[in-house]
TIVO-2410 file (N, C-alpha, C; in nm, 3 decimals):
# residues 57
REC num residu      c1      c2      c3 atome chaine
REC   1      X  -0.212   9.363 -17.760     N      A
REC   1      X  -0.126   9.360 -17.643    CA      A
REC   1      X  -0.018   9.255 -17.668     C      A
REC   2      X   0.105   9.285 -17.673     N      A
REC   2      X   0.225   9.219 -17.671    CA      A
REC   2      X   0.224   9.111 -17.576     C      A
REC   3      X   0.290   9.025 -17.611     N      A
REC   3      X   0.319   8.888 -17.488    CA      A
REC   3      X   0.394   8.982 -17.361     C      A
REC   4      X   0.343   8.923 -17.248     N      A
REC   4      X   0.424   8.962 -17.164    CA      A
REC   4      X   0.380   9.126 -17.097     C      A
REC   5      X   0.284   9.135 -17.199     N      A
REC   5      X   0.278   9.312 -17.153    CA      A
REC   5      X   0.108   9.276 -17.080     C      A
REC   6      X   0.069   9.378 -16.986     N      A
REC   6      X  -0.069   9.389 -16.911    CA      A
REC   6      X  -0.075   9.536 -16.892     C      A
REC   7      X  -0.198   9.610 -16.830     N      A
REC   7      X  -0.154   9.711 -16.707    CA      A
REC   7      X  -0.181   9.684 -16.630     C      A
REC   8      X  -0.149   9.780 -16.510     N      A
REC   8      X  -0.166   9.800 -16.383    CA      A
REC   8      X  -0.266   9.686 -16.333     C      A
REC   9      X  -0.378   9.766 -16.356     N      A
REC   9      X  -0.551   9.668 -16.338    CA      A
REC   9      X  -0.520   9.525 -16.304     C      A
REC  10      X  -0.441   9.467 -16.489     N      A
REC  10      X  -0.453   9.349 -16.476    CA      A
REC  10      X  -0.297   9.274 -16.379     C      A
REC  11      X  -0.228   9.377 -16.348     N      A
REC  11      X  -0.117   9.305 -16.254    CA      A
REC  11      X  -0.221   9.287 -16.133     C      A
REC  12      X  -0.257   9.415 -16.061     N      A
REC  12      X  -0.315   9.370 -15.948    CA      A
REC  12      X  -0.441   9.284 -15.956     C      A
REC  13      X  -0.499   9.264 -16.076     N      A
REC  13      X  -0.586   9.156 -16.050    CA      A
REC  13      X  -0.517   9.008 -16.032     C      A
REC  14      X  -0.422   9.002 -16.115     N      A
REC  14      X  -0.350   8.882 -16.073    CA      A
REC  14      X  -0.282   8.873 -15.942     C      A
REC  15      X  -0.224   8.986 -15.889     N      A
REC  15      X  -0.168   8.972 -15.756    CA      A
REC  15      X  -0.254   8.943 -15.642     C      A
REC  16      X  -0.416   8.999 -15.649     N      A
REC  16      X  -0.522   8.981 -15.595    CA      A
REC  16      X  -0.549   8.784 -15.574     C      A
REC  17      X  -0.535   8.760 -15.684     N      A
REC  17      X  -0.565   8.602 -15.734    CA      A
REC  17      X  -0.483   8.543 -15.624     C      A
REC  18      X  -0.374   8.555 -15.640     N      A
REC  18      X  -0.272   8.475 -15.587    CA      A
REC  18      X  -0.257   8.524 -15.456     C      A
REC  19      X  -0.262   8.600 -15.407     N      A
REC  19      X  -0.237   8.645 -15.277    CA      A
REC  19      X  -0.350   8.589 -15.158     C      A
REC  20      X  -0.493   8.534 -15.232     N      A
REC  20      X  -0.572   8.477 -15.153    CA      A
REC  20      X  -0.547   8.302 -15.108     C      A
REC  21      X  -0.581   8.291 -15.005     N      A
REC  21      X  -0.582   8.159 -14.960    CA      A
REC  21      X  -0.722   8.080 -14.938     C      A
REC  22      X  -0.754   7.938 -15.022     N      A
REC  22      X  -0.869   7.930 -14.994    CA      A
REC  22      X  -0.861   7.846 -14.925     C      A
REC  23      X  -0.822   7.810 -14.761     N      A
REC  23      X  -0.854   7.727 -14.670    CA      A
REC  23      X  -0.994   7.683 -14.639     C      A
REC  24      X  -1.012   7.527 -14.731     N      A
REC  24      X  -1.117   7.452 -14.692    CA      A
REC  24      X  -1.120   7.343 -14.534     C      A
REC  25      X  -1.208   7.309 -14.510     N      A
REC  25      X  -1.174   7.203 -14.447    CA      A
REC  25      X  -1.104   7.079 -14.454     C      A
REC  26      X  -1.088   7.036 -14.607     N      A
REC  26      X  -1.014   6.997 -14.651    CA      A
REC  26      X  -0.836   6.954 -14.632     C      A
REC  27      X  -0.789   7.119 -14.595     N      A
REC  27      X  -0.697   7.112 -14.573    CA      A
REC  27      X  -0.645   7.086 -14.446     C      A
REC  28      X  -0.689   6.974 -14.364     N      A
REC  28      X  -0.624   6.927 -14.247    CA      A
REC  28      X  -0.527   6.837 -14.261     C      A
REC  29      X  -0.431   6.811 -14.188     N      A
REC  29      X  -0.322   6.745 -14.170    CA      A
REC  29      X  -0.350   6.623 -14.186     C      A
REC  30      X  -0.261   6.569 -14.259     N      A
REC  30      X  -0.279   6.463 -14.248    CA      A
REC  30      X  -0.200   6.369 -14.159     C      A
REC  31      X  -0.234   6.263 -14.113     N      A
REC  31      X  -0.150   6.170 -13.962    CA      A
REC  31      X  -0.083   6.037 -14.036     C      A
REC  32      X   0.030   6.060 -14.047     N      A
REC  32      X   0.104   5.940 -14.110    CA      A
REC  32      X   0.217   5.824 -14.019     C      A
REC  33      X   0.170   5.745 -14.027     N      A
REC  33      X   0.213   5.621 -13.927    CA      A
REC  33      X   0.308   5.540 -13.992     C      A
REC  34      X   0.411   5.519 -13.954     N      A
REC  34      X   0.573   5.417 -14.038    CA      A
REC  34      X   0.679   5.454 -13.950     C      A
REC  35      X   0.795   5.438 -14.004     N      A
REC  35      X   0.905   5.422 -13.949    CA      A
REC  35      X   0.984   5.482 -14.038     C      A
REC  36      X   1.110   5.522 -13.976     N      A
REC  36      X   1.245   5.559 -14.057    CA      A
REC  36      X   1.379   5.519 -13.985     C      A
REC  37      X   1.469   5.480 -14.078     N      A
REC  37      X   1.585   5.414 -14.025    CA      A
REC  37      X   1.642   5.462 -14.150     C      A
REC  38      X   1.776   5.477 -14.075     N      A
REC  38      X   1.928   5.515 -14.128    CA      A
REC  38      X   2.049   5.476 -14.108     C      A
REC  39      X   2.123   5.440 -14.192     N      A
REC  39      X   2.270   5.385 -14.157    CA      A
REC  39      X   2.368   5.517 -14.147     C      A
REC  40      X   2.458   5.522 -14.093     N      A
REC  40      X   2.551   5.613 -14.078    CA      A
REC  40      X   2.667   5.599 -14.045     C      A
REC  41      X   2.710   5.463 -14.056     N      A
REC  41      X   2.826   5.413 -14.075    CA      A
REC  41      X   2.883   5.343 -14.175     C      A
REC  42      X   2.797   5.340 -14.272     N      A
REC  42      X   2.801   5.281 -14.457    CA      A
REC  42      X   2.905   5.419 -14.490     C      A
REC  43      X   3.030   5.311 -14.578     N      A
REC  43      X   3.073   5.381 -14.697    CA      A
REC  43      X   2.995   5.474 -14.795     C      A
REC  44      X   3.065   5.580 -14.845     N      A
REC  44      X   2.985   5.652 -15.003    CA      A
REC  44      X   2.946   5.495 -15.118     C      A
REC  45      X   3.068   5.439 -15.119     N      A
REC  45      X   3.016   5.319 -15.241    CA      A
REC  45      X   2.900   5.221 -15.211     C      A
REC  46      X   2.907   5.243 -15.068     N      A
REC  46      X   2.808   5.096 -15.044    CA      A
REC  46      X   2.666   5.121 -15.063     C      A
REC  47      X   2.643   5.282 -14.996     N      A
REC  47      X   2.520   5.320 -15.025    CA      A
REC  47      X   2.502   5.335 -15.188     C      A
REC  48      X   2.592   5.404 -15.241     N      A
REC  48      X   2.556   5.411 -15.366    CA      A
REC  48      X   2.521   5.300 -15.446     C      A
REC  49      X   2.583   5.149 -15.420     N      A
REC  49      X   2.551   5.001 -15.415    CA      A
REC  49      X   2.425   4.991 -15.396     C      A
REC  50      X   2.346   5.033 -15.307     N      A
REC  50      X   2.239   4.999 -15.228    CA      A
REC  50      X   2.106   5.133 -15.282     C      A
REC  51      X   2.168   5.202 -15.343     N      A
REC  51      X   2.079   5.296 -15.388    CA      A
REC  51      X   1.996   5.201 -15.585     C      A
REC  52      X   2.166   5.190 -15.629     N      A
REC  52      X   2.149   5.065 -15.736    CA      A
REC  52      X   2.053   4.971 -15.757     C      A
REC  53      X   2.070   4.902 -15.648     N      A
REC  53      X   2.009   4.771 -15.619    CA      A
REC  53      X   1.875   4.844 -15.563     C      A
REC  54      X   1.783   4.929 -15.526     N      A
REC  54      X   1.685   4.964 -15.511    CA      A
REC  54      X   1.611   5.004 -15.627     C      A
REC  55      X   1.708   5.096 -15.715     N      A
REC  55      X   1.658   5.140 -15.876    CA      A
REC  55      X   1.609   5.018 -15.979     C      A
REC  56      X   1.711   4.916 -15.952     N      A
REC  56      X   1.633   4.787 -16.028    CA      A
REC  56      X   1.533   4.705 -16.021     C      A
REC  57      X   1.498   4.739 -15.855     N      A
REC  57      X   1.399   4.634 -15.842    CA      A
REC  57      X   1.285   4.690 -15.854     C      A
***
C-alpha cells in the first residue's frame, strides 16, 4: 500500500476514531482568578518599547 493510500474500511475507521468524544470527568472547567489591564492610549512605539523590555527580562 502506497503512502497516503487506505480503503474505504480504513477511512471510516479513522473517521470513526476521531469523530468520538471521550468526556471524562476530568474535563471540567477550570476557575481561574487574576486580573487584566490594558492601556489604550499608548503609542504603537511605546508599546512596542514595552513589549522589548518584557522579552529581556
Amino acid at each position: 500500500m502506497g503512502m497516503g493510500n487506505f480503503d474505504e474500511a480504513e477511512h471510516e475507521r479513522r473517521e470513526a476514531k476521531h469523530s468520538n468524544v471521550d468526556a471524562t470527568s476530568d474535563d471540567t472547567r477550570t476557575q481561574y482568578r487574576g486580573s487584566v489591564s490594558y492601556d489604550s492610549g499608548e503609542s504603537t512605539e511605546a508599546l512596542l518599547d514595552q513589549f522589548e523590555q518584557m522579552k529581556s527580562d
